[in-house]
N, C-alpha and C positions, 0 to 999 in steps of 0.2 A: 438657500437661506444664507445670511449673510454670518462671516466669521464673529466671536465677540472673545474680548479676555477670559479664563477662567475665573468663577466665582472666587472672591478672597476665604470667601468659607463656606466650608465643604463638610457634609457630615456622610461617611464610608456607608452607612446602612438606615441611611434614607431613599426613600424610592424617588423624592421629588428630586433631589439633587440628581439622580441618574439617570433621567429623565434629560435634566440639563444639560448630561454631558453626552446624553444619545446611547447612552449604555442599554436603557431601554425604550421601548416605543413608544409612540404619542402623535396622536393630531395635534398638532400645535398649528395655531391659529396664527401666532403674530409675537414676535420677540425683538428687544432690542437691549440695550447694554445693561441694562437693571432687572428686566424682567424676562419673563415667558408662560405665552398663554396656550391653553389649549385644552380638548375635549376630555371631559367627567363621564368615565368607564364606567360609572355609576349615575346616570342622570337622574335630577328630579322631571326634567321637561325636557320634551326638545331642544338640545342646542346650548343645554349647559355645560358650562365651562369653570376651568380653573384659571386664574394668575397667581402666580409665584414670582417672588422677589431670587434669583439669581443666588444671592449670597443665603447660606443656608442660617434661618433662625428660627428655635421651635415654635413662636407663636407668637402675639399681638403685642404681647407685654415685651419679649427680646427682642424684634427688631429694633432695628436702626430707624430712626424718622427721616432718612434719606429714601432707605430701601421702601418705608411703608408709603414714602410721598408717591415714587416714582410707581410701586405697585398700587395703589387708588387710581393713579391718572390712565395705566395701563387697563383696569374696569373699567375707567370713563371710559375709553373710546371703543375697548369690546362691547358692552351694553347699547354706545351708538350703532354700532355695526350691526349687534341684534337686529335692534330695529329697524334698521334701515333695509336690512337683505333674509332675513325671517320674518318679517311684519309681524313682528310680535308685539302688544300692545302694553307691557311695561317689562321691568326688569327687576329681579330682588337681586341684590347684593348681600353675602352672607357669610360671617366668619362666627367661625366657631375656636375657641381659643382654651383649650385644656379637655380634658378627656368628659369632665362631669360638663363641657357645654358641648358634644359629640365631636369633637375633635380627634381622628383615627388618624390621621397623618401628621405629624410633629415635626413639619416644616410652613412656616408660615403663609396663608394660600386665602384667595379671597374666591367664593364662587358667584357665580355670573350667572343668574337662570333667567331666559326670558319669561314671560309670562304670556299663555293664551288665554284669553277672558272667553266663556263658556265652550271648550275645546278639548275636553278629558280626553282626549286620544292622544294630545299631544301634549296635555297642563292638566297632569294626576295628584298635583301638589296640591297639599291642604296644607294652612297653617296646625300647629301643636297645640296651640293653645284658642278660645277663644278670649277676646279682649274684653274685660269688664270693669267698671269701676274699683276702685282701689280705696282702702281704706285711709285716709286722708294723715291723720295722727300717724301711722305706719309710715307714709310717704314723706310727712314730714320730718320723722327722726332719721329715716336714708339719707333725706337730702341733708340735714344739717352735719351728718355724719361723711358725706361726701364733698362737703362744700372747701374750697381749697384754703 
């Protein structure tokens, strides 16, 4: 694999940062000066992965919009590769960002799960919730509450 600068920031007792620096092991799939991707020791599905932004930030809300650009582009073309070489028939992309939305590693990290449509051998993932209608008056004081 190819040389890259060290991260401008580094957190000492992060596993993903040590990871980065080879301290410890990983499939890694595919990295380049922003990021690094590679296989989830915990998979939901076959074939799931992690990318990580290089420079270390605890989560969605601290990154850098450069780091976050360059790690979404770095899932676009994991997720193509999915597809292309798992013929896996979609892809969830899925970040979790703080502890109360299951976020156990407090380095910013996007996961890549392909998806097999009727394939429980290899696609044991269930969504958490099922999707239901919403109470409307509720949705509507979020949204005005959210609105910039």
């Amino acid at each position: 694999m190819a040389e890259f600068a060290p991260p401008e920031h580094v957190a000492d007792d992060c596993i993903f940062c040590k990871i980065i620096a080879r301290e410890l092991p990983a499939f890694v799939l595919d990295e380049d000066e922003h990021t690094l991707s590679f296989m989830d020791i915990n998979p939901g599905t076959r074939g799931h992965a992690l990318v990580i932004p290089r420079n270390h930030s605890q989560d969605l809300i601290a990154i850098e919009p450069a780091d976050l650009q360059a790690t979404i582009l770095s899932a676009q073309r994991l997720a193509a590769r999915m597809k292309d070489r798992l013929q896996c028939d979609g892809v969830n992309l899925l970040n979790c960002c703080g502890a109360d939305a299951w976020q156990t590693v407090f380095h910013t990290h996007i996961h890549v799960i392909p998806r097999y449509k009727d394939d429980p051998e290899r696609d044991p993932l269930r969504l958490p919730w099922i999707p239901k209608p919403g109470d409307m008056a509720d949705i509507e004081a979020a949204a005005q509450e959210l609105t910039a």
